[in-house]
N, C-alpha and C positions, 0 to 999 in steps of 0.2 A: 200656455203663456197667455194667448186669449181670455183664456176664464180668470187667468188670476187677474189681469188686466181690469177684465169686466167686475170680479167682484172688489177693489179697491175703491173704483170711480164710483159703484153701486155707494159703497159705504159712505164715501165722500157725501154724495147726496144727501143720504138718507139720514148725515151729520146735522148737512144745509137744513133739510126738510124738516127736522125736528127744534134745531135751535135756531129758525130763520123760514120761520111756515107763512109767514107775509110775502117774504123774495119769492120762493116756490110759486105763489099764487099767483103773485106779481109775471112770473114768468108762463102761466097757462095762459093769462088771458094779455098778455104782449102777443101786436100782429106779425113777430116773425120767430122768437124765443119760440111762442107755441110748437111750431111745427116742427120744433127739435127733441120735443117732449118723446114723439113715437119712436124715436131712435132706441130707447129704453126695452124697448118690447120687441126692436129690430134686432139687438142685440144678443135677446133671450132666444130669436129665431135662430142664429144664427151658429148659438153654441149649439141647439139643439141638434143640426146639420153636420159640424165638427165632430159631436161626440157618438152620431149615428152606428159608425161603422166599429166603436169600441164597444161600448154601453149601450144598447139600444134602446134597451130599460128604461135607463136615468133618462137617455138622447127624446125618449119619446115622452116623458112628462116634462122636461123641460120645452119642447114644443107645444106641447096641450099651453102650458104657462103662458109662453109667448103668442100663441095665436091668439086665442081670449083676450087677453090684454091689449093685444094692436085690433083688433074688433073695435073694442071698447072704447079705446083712442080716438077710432075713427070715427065713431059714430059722436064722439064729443067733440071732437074738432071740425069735421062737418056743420053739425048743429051750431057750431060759436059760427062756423065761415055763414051761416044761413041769416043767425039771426043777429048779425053782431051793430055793434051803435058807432064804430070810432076806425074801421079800414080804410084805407084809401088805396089807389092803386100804387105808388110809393114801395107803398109796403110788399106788394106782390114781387116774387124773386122762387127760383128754382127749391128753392129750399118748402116750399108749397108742398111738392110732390110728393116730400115722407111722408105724411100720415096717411095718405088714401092708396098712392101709389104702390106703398110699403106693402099693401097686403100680395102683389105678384110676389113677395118673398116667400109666403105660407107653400105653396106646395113644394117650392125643393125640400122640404121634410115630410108635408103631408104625403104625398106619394109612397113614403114607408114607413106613417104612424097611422094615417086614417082612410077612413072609405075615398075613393078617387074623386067621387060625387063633392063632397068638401074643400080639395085642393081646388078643383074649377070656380067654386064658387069664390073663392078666394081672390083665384086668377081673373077672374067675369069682375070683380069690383076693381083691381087695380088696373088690369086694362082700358078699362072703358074711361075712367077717369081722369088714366095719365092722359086719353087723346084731346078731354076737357080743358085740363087743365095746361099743357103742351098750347092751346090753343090762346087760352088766355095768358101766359109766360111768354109768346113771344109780342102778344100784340102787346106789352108793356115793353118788353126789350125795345121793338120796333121801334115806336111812337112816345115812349117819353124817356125821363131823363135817364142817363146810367146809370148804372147799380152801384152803390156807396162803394166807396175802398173794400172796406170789411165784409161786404157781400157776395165780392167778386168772383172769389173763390167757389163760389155755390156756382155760376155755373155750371162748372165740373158734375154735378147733379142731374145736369138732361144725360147723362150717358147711362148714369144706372136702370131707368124703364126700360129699356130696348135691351138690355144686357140681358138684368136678369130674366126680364120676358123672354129672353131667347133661351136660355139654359130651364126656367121653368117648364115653359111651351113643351118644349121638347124632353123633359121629362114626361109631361103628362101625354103627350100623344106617343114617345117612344123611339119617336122619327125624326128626318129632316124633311118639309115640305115646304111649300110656296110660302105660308106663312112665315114659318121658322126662320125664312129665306128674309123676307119684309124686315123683320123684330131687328135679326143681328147686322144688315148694313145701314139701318139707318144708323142704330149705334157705331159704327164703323165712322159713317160718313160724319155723324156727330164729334165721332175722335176727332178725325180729321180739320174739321171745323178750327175744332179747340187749341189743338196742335198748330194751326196757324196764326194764333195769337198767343203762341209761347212766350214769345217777348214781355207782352203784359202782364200776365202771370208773374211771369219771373221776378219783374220790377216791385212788383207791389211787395207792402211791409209785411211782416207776420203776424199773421192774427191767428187768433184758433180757431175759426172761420177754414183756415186754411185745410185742416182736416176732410174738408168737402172734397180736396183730389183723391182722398184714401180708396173709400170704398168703389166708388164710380170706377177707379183705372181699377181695381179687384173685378168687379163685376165683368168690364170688358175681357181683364185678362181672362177669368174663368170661361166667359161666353166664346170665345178665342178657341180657346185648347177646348172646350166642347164642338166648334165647328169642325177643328182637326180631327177628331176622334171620330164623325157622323160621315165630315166629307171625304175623308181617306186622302185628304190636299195635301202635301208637304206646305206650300204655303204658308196654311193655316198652323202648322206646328211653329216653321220660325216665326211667325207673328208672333204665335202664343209666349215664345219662347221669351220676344224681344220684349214684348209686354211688361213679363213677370219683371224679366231682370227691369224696367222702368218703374213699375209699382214697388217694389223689395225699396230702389233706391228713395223714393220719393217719401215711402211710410217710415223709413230710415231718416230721413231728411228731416221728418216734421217730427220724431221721437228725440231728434237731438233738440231743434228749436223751441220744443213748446216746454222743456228741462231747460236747457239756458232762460227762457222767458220766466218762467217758474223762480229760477235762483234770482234772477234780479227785478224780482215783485213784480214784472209785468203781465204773468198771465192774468191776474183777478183784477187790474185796474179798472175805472170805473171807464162805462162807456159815454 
């Protein structure tokens, strides 16, 4: 269901991008649009992880795809963050963190397509970055103004580093240690955060924005049920447990809304 998923919206684009190569362009070098561009190559990662344990085949050229590609991303979307003429901090929002942070995604496939040596390298760029950039996302939250309607949703975004670094990490080392330990309660404590402004959440309109709670509560819940399985915690199972059934509901929730938005011309209106 994923892939068909993925290759529909794939199509959609690549409609936009052929009959509409201005918007596309328009949308690389936009200071927030951009950094939704890697999702494209996060995606490609992610089938490749789904379809591991079937095709391995297919599973591990569809990860060759996606790695290079979110490489490539990054290294374009860095260079515009390096040299660009028209940012301001405004524009700075959680949603920063896919392109660079996105690469701790690469090893949960790497580890059984490529030398181990490659997943780290992977892991060594999106760690160090998300601590970068974590650093600079909050001293914007901090000190100026709040994040638009439409943004708010992203949020939900600082959950995903710590998540999937915890389910990576601990692919690549094998174990649970002090680290491992660090990665999945900050995300914990992140949830928790979040969780206490449910109400806000709740309130706000629907945008397609809104999709930012999808992967983030996926990531926790996976990084969840991998603590259960490392720590031997009962705990940690119903957590996982209560999780999923929250995420199922929630990606449930925004598959109806963004089809009602859809039928009544809301989704494409103009921003």
């Amino acid at each position: 269901m994923a892939s068909a998923v993925f290759v529909v919206v794939a199509f959609a684009y690549l409609v936009k991008w052929l009959r509409h190569p201005d918007a596309v362009h328009a949308e690389r070098a936009h200071p927030v649009k951009m950094n939704f561009v890697p999702t494209i190559s996060i995606g490609i990662l992610l089938l490749g992880v789904a379809w591991q344990p079937v095709v391995p085949a297919f599973a591990s050229g569809v990860w060759v795809v996606g790695a290079a590609l979110h490489l490539a991303l990054t290294l374009i979307t860095m260079s515009a963050w390096i040299h660009h003429t028209h940012f301001e901090v405004q524009h700075l929002n959680p949603a920063w963190f896919i392109p660079v942070v996105g690469n701790i995604i690469v090893p949960l496939g790497g580890v059984h397509f490529a030398p181990l040596e490659l997943s780290w390298f992977f892991f060594s760029i999106g760690l160090v970055f998300w601590i970068v950039l974590l650093a600079v996302v909050m001293y914007r939250l901090f000190f100026h103004a709040p994040l638009a309607l439409r943004l708010t949703p992203t949020l939900f975004i600082l959950l995903a580093p710590p998540s999937v670094g915890f389910v990576a990490y601990t692919g690549l080392t094998g174990g649970l240690d002090a680290f491992a330990r660090v990665l999945y309660y900050t995300a914990l404590f992140l949830a928790l955060l979040l969780a206490s402004n449910a109400l806000r959440f709740y309130r706000l309109p629907f945008f397609v924005s809104a999709w930012a709670y999808s992967f983030p509560l996926a990531a926790l819940t996976t990084a969840t049920l991998r603590m259960a399985e490392l720590s031997g915690l009962d705990f940690f199972v119903w957590l996982g447990s209560g999780l999923l059934g929250v995420t199922s509901v929630v990606i449930a929730l925004l598959a109806v809304r963004t089809v009602r938005a859809a039928v009544a011309g809301e989704l494409i209106a103009g921003e």
